[in-house]
C-alpha positions in Angstrom: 39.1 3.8 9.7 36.2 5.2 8.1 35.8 4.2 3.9 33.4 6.6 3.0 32.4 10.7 2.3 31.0 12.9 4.7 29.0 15.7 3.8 31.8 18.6 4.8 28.9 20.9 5.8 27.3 17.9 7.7 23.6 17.1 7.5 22.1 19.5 9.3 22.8 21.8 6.1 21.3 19.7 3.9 18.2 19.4 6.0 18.3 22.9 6.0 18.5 23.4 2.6 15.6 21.3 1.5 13.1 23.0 4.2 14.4 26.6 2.7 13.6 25.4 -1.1 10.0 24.2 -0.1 9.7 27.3 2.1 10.3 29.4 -1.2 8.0 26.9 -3.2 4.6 29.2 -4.8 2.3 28.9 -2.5 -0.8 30.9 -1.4 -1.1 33.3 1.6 -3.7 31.2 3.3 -1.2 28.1 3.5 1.5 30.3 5.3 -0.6 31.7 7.5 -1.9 29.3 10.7 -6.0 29.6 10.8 -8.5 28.2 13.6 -11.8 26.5 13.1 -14.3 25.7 15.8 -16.3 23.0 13.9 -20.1 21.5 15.2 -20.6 18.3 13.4 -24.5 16.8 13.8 -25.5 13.3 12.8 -24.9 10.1 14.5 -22.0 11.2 15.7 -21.6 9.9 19.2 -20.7 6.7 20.2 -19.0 5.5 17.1 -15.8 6.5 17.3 -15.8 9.5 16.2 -13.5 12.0 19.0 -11.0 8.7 18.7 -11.2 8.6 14.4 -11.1 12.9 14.6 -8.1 13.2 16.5 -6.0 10.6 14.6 -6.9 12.5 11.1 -5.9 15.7 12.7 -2.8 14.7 14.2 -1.8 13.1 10.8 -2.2 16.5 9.3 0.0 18.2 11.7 -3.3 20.1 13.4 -3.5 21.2 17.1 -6.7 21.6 18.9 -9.2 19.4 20.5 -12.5 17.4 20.0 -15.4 16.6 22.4 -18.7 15.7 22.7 -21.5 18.1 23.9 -24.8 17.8 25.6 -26.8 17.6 22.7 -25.4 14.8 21.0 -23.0 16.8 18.7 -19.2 17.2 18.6 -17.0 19.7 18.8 -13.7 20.2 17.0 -11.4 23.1 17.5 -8.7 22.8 14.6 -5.3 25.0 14.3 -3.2 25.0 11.7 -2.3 25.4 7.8 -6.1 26.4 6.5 -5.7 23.2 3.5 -4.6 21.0 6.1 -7.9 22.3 8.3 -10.2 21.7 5.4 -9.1 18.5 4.1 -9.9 17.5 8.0 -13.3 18.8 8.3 -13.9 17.2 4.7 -12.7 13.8 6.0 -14.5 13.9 8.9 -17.7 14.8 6.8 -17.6 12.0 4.5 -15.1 9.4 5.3 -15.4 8.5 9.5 -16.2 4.8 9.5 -19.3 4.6 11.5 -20.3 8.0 12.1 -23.0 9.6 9.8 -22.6 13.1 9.5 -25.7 15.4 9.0 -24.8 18.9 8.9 -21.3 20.5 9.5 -20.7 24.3 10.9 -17.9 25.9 10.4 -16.5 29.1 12.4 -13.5 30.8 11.2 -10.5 33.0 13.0 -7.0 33.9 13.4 -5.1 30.8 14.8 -4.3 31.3 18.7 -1.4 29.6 19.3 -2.2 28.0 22.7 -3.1 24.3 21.7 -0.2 22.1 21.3 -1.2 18.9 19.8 -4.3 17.3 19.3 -6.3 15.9 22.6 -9.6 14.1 22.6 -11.5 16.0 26.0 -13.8 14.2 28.1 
């Protein structure tokens, strides 16, 4: 015998209602809409964690895409997702990676593809 109330509509419309109100929250056309950067970050940037430190930021910004390492001793990034989330990345991984010292950053933007699904370190 159960002692307690149940929601009659059950969770799920609960749930529901609090993603609609922050849905309808004032917000600015670039945070609804999903953007891509390709990013080349120079520096000491190689062999300090970086790839490793880059992916868990992203991931914990809800960003898809992937990082890697290229022949000249820069990295790659390749960011989708909400355009503050993708800046608050690049940011962090400008000034805040642990052991990595980051000279210059370029920045290329475009229309998110879609086609990345999580965020992968490549070898």
């Amino acid at each position: 015998m159960f002692r307690f109330m149940v929601n009659p509509l059950g969770w799920e419309a609960a749930i529901a209602e609090v993603r609609i109100r922050k849905f309808f929250r004032v917000v600015s056309i670039h945070e609804i809409m999903e953007s891509r950067a390709t990013v080349i970050f120079r520096g000491r940037v190689q062999g300090v964690y970086f790839r490793a430190n880059c992916a868990e930021k992203a991931e914990s910004l809800g960003l898809h895409g992937y990082v890697r390492n290229l022949p000249d001793g820069s990295v790659e990034a390749v960011f989708e997702g909400d355009r503050p989330g993708i800046e608050a990345c690049i940011n962090w991984n400008k000034t805040s990676q642990p052991y990595a010292r980051v000279e210059t950053v370029e920045v290329t933007w475009s229309e998110a593809r879609g086609d990345a699904r999580g965020f992968h370190v490549r070898h």
